[in-house]
C-alpha positions as CSV (number, residue, x, y, z in Angstrom):
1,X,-5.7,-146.3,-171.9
2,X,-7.2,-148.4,-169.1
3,X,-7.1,-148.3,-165.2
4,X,-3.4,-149.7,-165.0
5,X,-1.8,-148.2,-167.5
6,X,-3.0,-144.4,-166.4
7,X,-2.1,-144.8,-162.6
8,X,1.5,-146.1,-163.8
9,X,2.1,-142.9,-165.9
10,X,0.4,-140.9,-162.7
11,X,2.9,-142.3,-160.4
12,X,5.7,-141.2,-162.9
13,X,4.6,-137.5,-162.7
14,X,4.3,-137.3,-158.6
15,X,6.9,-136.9,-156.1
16,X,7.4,-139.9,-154.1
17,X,6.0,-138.6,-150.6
18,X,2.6,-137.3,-151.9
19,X,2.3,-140.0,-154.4
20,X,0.3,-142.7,-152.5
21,X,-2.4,-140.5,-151.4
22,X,-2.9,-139.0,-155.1
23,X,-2.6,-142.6,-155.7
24,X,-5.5,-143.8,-154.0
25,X,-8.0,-140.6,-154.6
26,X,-7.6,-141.7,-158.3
27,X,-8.4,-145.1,-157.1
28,X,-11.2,-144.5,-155.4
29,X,-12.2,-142.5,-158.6
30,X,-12.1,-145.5,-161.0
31,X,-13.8,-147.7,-158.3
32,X,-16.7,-145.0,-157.9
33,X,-16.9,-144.7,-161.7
34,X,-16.7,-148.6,-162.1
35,X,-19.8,-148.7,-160.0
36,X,-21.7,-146.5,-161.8
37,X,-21.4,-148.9,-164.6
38,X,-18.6,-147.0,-166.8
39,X,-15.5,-148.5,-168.2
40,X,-12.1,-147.8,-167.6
41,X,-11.5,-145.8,-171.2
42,X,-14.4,-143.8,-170.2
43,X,-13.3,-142.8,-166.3
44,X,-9.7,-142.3,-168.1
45,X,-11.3,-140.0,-170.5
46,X,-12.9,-137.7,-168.0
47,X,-10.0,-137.5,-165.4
48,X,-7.5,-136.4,-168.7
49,X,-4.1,-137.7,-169.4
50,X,-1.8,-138.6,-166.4
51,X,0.3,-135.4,-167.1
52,X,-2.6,-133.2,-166.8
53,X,-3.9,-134.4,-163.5
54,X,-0.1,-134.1,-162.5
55,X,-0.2,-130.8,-163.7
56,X,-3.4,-130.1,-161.5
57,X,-1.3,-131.3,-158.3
58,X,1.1,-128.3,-159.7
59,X,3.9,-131.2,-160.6
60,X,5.7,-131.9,-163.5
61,X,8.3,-134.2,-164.5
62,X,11.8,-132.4,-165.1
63,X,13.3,-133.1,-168.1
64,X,16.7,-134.4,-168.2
65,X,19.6,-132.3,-169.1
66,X,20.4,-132.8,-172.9
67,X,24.0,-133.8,-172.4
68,X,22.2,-136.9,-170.5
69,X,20.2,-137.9,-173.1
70,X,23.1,-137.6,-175.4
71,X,25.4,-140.2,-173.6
72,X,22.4,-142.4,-172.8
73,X,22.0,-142.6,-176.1
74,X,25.9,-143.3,-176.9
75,X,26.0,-146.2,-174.3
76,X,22.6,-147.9,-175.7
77,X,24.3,-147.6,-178.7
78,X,27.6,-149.1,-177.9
79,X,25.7,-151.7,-175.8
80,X,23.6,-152.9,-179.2
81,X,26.5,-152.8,-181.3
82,X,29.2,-154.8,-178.7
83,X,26.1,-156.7,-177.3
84,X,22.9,-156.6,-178.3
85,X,22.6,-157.2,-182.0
86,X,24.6,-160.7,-180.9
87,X,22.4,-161.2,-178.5
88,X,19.3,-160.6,-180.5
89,X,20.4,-162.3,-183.4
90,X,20.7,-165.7,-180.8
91,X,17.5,-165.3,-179.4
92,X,16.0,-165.0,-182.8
93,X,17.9,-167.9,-184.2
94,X,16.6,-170.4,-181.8
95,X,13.3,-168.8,-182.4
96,X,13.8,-170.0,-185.9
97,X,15.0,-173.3,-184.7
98,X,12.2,-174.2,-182.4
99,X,9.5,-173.2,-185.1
100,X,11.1,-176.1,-187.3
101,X,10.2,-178.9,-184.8
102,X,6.4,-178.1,-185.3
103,X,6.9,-178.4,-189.0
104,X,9.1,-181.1,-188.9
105,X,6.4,-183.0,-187.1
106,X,3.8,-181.9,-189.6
107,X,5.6,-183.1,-192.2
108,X,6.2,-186.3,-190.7
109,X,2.5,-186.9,-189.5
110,X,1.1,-186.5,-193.4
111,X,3.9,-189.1,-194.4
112,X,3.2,-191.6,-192.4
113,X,-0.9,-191.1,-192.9
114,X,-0.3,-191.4,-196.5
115,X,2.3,-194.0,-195.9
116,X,-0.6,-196.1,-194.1
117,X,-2.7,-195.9,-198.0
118,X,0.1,-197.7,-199.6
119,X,1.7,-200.1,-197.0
120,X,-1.7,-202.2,-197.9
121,X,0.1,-203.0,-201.5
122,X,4.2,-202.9,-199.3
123,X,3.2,-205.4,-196.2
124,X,6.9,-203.9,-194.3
125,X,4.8,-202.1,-191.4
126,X,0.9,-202.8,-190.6
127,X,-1.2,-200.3,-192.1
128,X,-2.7,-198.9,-188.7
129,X,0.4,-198.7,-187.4
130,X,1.5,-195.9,-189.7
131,X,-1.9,-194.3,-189.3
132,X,-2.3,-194.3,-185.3
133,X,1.6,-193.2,-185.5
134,X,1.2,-190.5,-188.2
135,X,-2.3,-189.0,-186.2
136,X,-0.3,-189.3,-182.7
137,X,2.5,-187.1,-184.4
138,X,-0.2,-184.9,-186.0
139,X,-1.6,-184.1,-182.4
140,X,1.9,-183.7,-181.1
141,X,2.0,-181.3,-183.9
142,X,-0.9,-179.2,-182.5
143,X,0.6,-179.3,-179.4
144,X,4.0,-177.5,-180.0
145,X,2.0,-175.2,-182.3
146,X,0.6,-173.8,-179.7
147,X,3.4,-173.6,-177.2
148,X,5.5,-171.7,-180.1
149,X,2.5,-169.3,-180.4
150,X,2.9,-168.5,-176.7
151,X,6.8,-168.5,-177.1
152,X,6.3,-166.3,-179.9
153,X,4.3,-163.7,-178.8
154,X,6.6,-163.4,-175.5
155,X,9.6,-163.1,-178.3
156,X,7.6,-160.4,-179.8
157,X,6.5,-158.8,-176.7
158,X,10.2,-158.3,-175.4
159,X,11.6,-157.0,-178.9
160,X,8.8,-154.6,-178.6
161,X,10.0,-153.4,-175.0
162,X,13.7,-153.3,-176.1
163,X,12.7,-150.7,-178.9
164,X,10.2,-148.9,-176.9
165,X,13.5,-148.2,-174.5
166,X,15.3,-146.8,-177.1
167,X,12.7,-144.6,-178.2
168,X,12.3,-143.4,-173.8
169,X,15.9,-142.7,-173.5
170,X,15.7,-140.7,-176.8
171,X,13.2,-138.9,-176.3
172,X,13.8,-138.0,-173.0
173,X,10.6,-140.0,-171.4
């Protein structure tokens, strides 16, 4: 757990009008402990989890009633099933579709370079025509590679967050 992460599951366990000044004595913690040439993982191991130092303070965060959780749960559930899974399913569909355009151009790039090998004995199209056209497309390629790598790992980032909700509203987090 690093710096960030620890001072956001702090503020979680500590009422809102004592909270900033907790706040900032673990700040000037990981700042004095940065200086001394330690790492975040380290000054987070020595201070313990959030819930411990919250614990310290004499705070802890109340549970919510079970009969919450249980219709939490029941509306998350009606809202996947009535919206949701359509939406999802959307989302991952042009994901899908935006992953063939990259392999579409791939494709395309090889056939014209190889197209450019035999247009010498087919005189239709110049020979460097097909060859500067299929290594233009083959750098296009790389290019919306890499953008769908990016698009993809946001995609994966926000399926993640949508079933680490489920699993907070289930567990009572």
């Amino acid at each position: 757990m690093n710096r960030k992460q620890f001072m956001k599951r702090l503020k979680r366990y500590l009422p809102e009008k004592e909270r900033r000044d907790i706040l900032l004595d673990y700040e000037e913690h990981f700042n004095s402990g940065l200086s001394e040439g330690k790492t975040e993982e380290e000054i987070v191991s020595e201070l313990g989890t959030p819930e411990e130092v919250a614990a310290e303070f004499g705070y802890k965060r109340a549970q919510a009633p079970v009969r919450n959780v249980v219709f939490a749960g029941i509306g998350l559930i009606l809202f996947d099933l009535l919206i949701g899974i359509a939406v999802l399913a959307s989302i991952f569909s042009v994901w899908i579709s935006l992953w063939t355009i990259p392999l579409s151009l791939l494709v395309s790039s090889v056939a014209l370079i190889v197209s450019s090998f035999f247009s010498v004995l087919i005189h239709p199209f110049p020979w460097y025509l097909s060859l500067i056209a299929g290594i233009t497309l083959l750098g296009l390629t790389g290019l919306f590679t890499v953008g769908m790598v990016y698009v993809s790992k946001w995609f994966f980032k926000a399926v993640r967050w949508y079933g680490e909700l489920h699993v907070r509203i289930f567990a009572n987090r």
